[in-house]
C-alpha positions in Angstrom: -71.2 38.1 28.6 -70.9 36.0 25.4 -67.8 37.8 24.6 -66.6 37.0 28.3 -67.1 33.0 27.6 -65.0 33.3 24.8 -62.1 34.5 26.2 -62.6 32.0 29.3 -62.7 29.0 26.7 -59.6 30.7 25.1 -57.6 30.2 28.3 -58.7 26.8 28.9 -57.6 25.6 25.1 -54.1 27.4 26.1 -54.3 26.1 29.3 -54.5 22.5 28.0 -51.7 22.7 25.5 -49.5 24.0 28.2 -50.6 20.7 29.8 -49.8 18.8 26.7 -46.3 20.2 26.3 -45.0 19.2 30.1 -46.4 15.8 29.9 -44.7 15.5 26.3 -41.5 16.7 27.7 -41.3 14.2 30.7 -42.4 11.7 28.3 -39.7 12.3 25.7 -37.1 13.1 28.5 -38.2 9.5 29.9 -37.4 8.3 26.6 -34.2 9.6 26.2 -33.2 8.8 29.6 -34.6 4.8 28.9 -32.2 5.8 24.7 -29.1 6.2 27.0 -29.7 3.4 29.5 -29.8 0.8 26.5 -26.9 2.3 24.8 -24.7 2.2 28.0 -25.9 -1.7 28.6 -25.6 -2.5 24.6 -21.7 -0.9 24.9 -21.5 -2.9 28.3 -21.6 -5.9 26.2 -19.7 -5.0 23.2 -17.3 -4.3 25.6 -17.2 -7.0 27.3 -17.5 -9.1 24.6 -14.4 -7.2 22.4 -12.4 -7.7 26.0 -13.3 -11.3 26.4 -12.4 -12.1 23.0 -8.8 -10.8 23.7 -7.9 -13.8 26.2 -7.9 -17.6 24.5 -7.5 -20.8 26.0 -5.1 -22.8 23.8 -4.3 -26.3 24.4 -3.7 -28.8 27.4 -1.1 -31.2 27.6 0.1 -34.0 30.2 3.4 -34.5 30.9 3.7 -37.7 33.0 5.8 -38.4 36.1 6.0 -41.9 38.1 3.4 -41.0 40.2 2.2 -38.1 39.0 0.9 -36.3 35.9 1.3 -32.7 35.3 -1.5 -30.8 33.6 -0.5 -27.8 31.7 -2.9 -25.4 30.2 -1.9 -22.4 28.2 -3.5 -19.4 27.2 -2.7 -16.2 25.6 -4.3 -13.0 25.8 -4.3 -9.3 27.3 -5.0 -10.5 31.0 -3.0 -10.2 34.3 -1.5 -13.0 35.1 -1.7 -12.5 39.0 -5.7 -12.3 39.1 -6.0 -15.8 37.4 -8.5 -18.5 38.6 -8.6 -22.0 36.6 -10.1 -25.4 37.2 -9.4 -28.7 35.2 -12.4 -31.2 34.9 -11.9 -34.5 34.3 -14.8 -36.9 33.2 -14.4 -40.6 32.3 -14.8 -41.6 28.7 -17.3 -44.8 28.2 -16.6 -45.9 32.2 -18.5 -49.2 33.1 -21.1 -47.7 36.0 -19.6 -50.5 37.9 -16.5 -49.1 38.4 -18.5 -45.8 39.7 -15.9 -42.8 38.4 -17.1 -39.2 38.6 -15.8 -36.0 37.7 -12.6 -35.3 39.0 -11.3 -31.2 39.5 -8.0 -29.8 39.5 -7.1 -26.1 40.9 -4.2 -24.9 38.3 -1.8 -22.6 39.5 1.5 -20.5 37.7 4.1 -22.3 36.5 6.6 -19.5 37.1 6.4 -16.7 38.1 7.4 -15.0 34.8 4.3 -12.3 34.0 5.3 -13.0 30.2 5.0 -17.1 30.5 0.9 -17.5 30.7 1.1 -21.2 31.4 -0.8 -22.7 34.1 -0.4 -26.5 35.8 -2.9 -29.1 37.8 0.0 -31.6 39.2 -2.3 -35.0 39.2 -1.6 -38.0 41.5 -2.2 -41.1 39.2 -3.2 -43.0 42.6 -6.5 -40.5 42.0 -6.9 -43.3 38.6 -7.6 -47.1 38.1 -4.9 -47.1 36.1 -5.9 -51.2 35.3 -8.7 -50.1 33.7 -7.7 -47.9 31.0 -10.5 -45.5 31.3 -9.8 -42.1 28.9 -10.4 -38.8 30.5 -12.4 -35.9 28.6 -11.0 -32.7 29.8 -11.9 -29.3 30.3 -11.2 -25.9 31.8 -13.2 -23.2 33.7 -10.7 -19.6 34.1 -11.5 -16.5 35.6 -9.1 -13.2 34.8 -8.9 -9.7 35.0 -8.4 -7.3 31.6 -5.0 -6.1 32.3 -5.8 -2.6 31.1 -2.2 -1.5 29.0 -2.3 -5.3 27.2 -6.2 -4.0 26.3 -5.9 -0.9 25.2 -2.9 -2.2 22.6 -5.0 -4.5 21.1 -7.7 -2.0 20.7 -5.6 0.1 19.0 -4.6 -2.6 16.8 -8.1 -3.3 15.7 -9.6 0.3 15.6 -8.8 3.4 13.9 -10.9 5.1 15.9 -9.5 6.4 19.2 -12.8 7.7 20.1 -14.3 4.1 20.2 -11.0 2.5 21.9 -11.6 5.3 24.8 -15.2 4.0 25.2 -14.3 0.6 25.3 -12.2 1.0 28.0 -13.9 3.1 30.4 -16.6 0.6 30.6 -13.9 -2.0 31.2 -14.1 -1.3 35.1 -17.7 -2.3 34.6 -16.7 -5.4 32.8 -14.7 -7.0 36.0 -13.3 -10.6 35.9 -14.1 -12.1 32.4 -14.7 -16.2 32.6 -14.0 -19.1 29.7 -13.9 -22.6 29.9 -13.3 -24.9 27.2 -13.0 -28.5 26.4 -10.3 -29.9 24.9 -10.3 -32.2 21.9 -7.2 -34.4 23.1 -7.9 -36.9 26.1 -6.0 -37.8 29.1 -4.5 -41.2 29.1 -3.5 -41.7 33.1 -1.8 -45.0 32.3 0.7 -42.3 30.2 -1.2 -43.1 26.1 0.6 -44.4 23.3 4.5 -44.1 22.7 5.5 -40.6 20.8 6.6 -40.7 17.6 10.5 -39.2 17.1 10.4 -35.3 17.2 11.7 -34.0 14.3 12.7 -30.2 12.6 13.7 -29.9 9.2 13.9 -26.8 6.9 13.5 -27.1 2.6 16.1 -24.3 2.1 19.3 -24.9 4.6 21.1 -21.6 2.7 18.7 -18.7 1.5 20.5 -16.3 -0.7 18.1 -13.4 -1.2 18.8 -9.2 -2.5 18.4 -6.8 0.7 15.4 -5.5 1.7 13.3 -7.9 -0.4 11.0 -11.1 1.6 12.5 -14.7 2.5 10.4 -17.6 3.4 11.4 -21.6 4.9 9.1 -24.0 5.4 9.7 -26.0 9.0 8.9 -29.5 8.0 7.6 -30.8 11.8 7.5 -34.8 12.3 6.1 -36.0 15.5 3.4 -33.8 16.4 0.0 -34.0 15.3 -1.5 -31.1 16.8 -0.4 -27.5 16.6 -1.4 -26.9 20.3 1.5 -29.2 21.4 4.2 -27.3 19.4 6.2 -24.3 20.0 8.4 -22.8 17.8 10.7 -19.8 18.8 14.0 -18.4 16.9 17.1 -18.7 19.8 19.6 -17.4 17.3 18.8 -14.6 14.9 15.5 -13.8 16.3 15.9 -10.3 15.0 16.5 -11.3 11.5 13.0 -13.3 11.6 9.7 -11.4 10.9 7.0 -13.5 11.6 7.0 -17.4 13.2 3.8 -19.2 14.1 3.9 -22.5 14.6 1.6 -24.8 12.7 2.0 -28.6 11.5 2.6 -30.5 9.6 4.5 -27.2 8.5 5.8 -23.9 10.0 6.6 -20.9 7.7 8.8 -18.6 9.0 9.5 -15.3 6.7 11.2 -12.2 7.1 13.1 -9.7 5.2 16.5 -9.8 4.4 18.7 -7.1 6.2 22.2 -8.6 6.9 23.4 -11.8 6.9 23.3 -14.6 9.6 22.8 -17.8 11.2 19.0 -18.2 12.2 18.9 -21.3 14.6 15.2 -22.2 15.9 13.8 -24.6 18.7 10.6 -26.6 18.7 9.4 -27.9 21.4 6.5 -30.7 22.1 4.7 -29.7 24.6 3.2 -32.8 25.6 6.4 -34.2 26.8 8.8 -31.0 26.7 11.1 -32.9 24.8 12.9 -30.0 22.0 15.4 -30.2 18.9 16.9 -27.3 17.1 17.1 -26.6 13.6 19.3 -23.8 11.7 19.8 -22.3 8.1 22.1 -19.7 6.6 20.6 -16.0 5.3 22.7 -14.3 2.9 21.9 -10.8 2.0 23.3 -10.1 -1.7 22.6 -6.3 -2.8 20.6 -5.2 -5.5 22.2 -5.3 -8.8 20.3 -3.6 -12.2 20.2 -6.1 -15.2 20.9 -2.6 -17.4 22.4 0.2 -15.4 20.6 3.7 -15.9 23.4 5.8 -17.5 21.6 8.8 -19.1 21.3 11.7 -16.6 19.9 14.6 -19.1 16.7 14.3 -21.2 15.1 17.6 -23.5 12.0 19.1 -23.3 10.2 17.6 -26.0 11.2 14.9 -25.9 9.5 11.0 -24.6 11.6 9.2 -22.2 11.6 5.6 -20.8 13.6 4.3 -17.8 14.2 0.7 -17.4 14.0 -0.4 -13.7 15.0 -4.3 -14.1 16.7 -5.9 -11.3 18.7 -9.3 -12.2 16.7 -12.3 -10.4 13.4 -10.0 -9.5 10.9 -10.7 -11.3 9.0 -8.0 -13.3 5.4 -8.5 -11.7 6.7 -7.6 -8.2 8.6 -5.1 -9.7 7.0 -1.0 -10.0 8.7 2.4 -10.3 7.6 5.2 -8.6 7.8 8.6 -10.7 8.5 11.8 -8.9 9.9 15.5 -9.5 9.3 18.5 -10.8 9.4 18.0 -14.1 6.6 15.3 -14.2 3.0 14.3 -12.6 4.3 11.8 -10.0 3.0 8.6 -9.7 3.5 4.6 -9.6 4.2 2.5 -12.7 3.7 -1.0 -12.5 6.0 -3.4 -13.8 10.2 -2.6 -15.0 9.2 0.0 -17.6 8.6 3.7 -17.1 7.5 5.1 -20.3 7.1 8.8 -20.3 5.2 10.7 -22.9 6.6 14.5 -24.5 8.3 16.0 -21.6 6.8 19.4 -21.6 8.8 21.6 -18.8 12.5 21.7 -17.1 13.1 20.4 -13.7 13.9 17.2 -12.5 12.7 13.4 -12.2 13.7 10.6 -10.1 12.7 7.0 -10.2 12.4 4.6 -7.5 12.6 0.9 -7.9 10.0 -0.8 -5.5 9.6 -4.7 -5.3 7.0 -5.8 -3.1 5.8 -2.2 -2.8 9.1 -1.6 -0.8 11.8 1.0 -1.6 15.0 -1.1 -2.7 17.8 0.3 -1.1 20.5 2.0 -4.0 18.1 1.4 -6.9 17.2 4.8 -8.3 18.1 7.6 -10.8 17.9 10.8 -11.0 17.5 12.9 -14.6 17.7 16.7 -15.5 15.2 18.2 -18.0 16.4 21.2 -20.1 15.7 22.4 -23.1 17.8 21.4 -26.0 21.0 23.4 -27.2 21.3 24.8 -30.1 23.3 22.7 -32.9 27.1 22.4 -31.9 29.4 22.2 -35.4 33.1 20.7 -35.2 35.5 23.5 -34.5 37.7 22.0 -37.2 36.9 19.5 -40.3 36.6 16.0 -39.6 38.0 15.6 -43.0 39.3 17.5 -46.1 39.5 16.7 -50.0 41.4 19.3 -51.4 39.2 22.0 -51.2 36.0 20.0 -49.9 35.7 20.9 -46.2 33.8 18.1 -43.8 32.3 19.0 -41.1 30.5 17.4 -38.2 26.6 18.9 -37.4 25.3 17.9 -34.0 21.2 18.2 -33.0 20.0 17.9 -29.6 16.3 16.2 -29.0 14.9 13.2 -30.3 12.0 14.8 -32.4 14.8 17.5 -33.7 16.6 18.0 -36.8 18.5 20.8 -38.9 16.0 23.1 -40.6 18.4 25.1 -42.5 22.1 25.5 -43.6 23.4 29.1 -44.5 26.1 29.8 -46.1 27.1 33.6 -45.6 30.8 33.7 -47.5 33.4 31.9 -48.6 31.7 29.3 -49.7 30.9 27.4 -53.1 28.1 24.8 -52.4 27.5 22.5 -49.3 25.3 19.5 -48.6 24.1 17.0 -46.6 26.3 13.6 -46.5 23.9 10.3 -46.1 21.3 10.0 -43.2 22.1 11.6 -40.4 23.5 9.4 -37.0 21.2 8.8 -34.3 22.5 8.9 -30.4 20.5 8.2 -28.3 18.6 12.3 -28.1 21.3 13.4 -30.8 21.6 13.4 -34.3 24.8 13.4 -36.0 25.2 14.9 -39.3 28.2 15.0 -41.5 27.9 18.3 -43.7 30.0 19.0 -47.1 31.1 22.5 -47.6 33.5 23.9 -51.0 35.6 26.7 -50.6 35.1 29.1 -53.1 38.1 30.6 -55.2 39.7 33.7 -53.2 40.0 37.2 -55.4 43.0 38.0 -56.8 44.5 34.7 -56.0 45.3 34.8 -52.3 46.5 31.7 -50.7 43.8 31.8 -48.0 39.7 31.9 -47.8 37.6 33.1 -44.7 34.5 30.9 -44.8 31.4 31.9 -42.6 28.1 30.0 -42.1 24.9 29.3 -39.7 22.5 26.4 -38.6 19.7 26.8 -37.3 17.3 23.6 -36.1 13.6 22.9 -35.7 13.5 24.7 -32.0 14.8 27.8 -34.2 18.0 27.6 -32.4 21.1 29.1 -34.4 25.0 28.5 -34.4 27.5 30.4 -36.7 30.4 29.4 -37.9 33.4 31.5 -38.8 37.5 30.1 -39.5 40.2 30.9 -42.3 41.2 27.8 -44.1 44.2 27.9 -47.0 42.8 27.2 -50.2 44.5 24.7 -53.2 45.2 25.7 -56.5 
C-alpha cells in the first residue's frame, strides 16, 4: 500500500513538471512573439525615419508680378514627384489686431512638368495683402510625398554596405506610405515686393588653370548679390563633364575637378528670388606629367640597394608616393619622391608607380630587371701601351663588388693595380698594369694569359699574342 502511494505521488510530481514545461513554452513563445512585434515596429521607424530623411525642403523665394507674386518652394530628395501634396502658410509679422490679418494658405502645384525639376509654386494675388500697411509675412510649408522606390534604394546603397539591411529597409517601405514635412522659412515675404536687390554678380580667382593630367583643380566662384545660399544655383552649361563636383554656397562656390583634357568651362548662377542669371567662364589646360629627373637605369644586381627617384616638376613631394610592385620585391607604398630599397636579395622584376593624390599618374613609371651580376668583363685590347707595359681596362658589376684576385698564368712579368678604381653607377672601373715578360730564344712575339675573379667568385680569362720590344 505504502509502496503504492509512492509511485502515485511520483506521477503527480511528473505530472506537474509536464504542466510546468507547456505553460513555460506558451510563455516564452508569447515572448518571442511580443521580441518580434517590437523589432518589426522599432525597424518601422528606422525606416521610416532613414526614408524621410532622404526628402528636404530647401528654400522659398517670391518672384513678384504686377499683381501677383509667385511662391516657389524647392526641395530635393528621393520622392515622386507626381504624388506631391504642399501648402504655403502665411502669418503676419507684428500686425496691429486692428487691422485683423490671419493666416493665409496657398495649395503649390509643379512648375513643369519635368520629373527631374522638383520645384513647386503658390501663384499669390497681392489684392489678398494691405499692401499700405507693410505688414511682413512669416512663411511656411506643410508636403506630403511618396518614397519613389529606385531614388530610395540608391541612396541606401550609398549609405550602407550592407545589402542585407538596404533589403529590410525597403520592404517595410510599403508600410511607410506618404512621408510628411513642413518647415518654416527664415526669409520673409514682403507683398509690397521688399528692398531693391543688390547687382548679381560671378567672378572666378583663377580665369586660366594650368594643371598636369589626372591630378585635382579647384576655383573659387566669388558670388555678389546673394546673401543666402537657398536663393542661388549654380550649374556648369559648358564643360559640365570636365567639372567634378559644384555646390553652390555664398559668399563663395568651389568648384573642383580633375584635369583630363583641355577646355572652356562656362557656368550660370542664377538668383532664385528674382530668376535673374549671369555666366562666368575660365580656361582648363591639361599639361602632362613631366619627371624633374627621368629614370634611366633599367638593370639593378642582386646584392645590391636601390633607390628610385619619383619627383614630378611642380608636384609637390607630400602629395607625392610610389607604389612598389614585382617579383623581385615585397610590394608596397612609399610615401613621399624617394623609394629606397634595401639589398636586393632575388631576380625578377620591379615597377614603380608614381601616385599624387593617391591617384595613378598617367606615363609616370619604370620598370627594372634584377639579375645577378656578371662576371668581370676585361678590354679585348689595351687601352694603352708603354713599350712593353700593357693597360688594360677591369670592369666589376654590383655596387658592394670588387676584384678579389688577379692571376697571371703566362707571359707575364708583374701587373698591378693603377689608382682607385672608377665608380659607375653599379660598376667599378679599374685600369690594370700588366709587363710582358722576355720571350725564349728571342722571338719577336709573347702569348700572355691571365684570369679575374671578383667577390661573387665569378672568373674571366684572358688570352692574346702581343709583339714584344727589344
Amino acid at each position: 500500500m505504502a509502496r503504492k502511494k509512492k509511485f502515485q505521488a511520483r506521477v503527480e510530481v511528473y505530472f506537474i513538471i509536464y504542466i510546468a514545461t507547456i505553460v513555460s513554452f506558451f510563455a516564452i513563445e508569447g515572448e518571442v512573439k511580443h521580441f518580434k512585434d517590437n523589432q518589426k515596429k522599432i525597424l518601422l521607424e528606422v525606416s521610416k525615419d532613414k526614408i524621410q530623411n532622404l526628402v528636404t525642403i530647401r528654400n522659398a523665394t517670391d518672384i513678384h508680378s504686377k499683381d501677383t507674386i509667385n511662391l516657389k518652394v524647392s526641395l530635393d530628395g528621393a520622392f515622386s514627384k507626381d504624388s506631391f501634396e504642399g501648402t504655403v502658410h502665411l502669418n503676419p509679422i507684428d500686425a496691429p489686431e486692428e487691422l485683423g490679418l490671419e493666416e493665409l494658405s496657398y495649395d503649390l502645384a509643379p512648375k513643369n512638368q519635368d520629373p527631374d525639376n522638383k520645384t513647386f509654386i503658390a501663384i499669390i494675388p497681392k489684392s489678398d495683402f494691405d499692401l499700405k500697411a507693410e505688414i511682413l509675412y512669416r512663411m511656411s510649408a506643410e508636403i506630403s510625398v511618396m518614397p519613389d522606390e529606385a531614388l530610395v534604394q540608391l541612396e541606401l546603397e550609398k549609405s550602407y554596405s550592407d545589402k542585407t539591411i538596404v533589403h529590410k529597409i525597403m520592404d517595410a517601405m510599403t508600410d511607410v506610405g506618404k512621408i510628411s514635412l513642413d518647415k518654416q522659412f527664415q526669409n520673409p515675404l514682403d507683398p509690397a515686393g521688399g528692398a531693391i536687390q543688390a547687382p548679381f554678380t560671378l567672378t572666378v580667382d583663377r580665369p586660366r588653370i594650368s594643371i598636369v593630367e589626372g591630378l585635382p583643380w579647384e576655383v573659387r566662384v566669388i558670388i555678389g548679390g546673394v546673401v543666402d545660399s537657398d536663393d542661388l544655383e549654380i550649374s556648369a552649361i559648358k564643360g559640365g563633364n570636365l567639372v567634378g563636383n559644384l555646390n553652390a554656397g555664398t559668399p563663395v562656390t568651389v568648384v573642383t575637378g580633375r584635369g583630363r583634357k583641355d577646355g572652356q568651362i562656362t557656368l550660370r548662377g542664377t538668383r532664385l528670388s528674382d530668376e535673374e542669371y549671369t555666366d562666368v567662364d575660365f580656361q582648363l589646360q591639361v599639361r602632362p606629367p613631366v619627371w624633374l629627373k627621368a629614370p634611366s637605369i633599367t638593370e639593378a644586381y642582386v646584392g645590391d640597394p636601390y633607390m628610385f627617384e619619383g619627383a614630378l616638376r611642380d608636384i609637390p613631394s607630400s602629395e607625392t608616393s610610389i607604389r612598389v610592385g614585382g617579383t623581385a620585391v615585397r610590394g608596397g607604398i612609399m610615401p613621399g619622391t624617394l623609394a629606397q630599397l634595401p639589398d636586393l636579395t632575388e631576380e625578377g622584376n620591379i615597377t614603380f608607380q608614381v601616385l599624387v593624390d593617391g591617384r595613378d599618374v598617367k606615363g609616370m613609371n619604370h620598370s627594372l630587371t634584377v639579375v645577378k651580376p656578371p662576371a668581370p668583363k676585361v678590354s679585348i685590347n689595351p687601352v694603352g701601351r708603354d713599350g712593353n707595359y700593357l693597360t688594360f681596362e677591369i670592369t666589376t658589376y654590383g655596387k658592394n663588388n670588387s676584384i678579389r684576385r688577379f692571376r697571371k698564368k703566362g707571359g707575364i712579368g708583374s701587373n698591378r693595380q693603377l689608382g682607385e678604381a672608377q665608380v659607375l653607377g653599379s660598376r667599378k672601373v679599374y685600369r690594370w698594369e700588366v709587363e710582358l715578360e722576355e720571350p725564349f730564344d728571342n722571338v719577336e712575339s709573347q702569348e700572355i694569359k691571365f684570369s679575374v675573379d671578383d667577390q661573387n667568385k665569378s672568373a674571366t680569362s684572358y688570352r692574346k699574342i702581343f709583339i714584344y720590344n727589344y
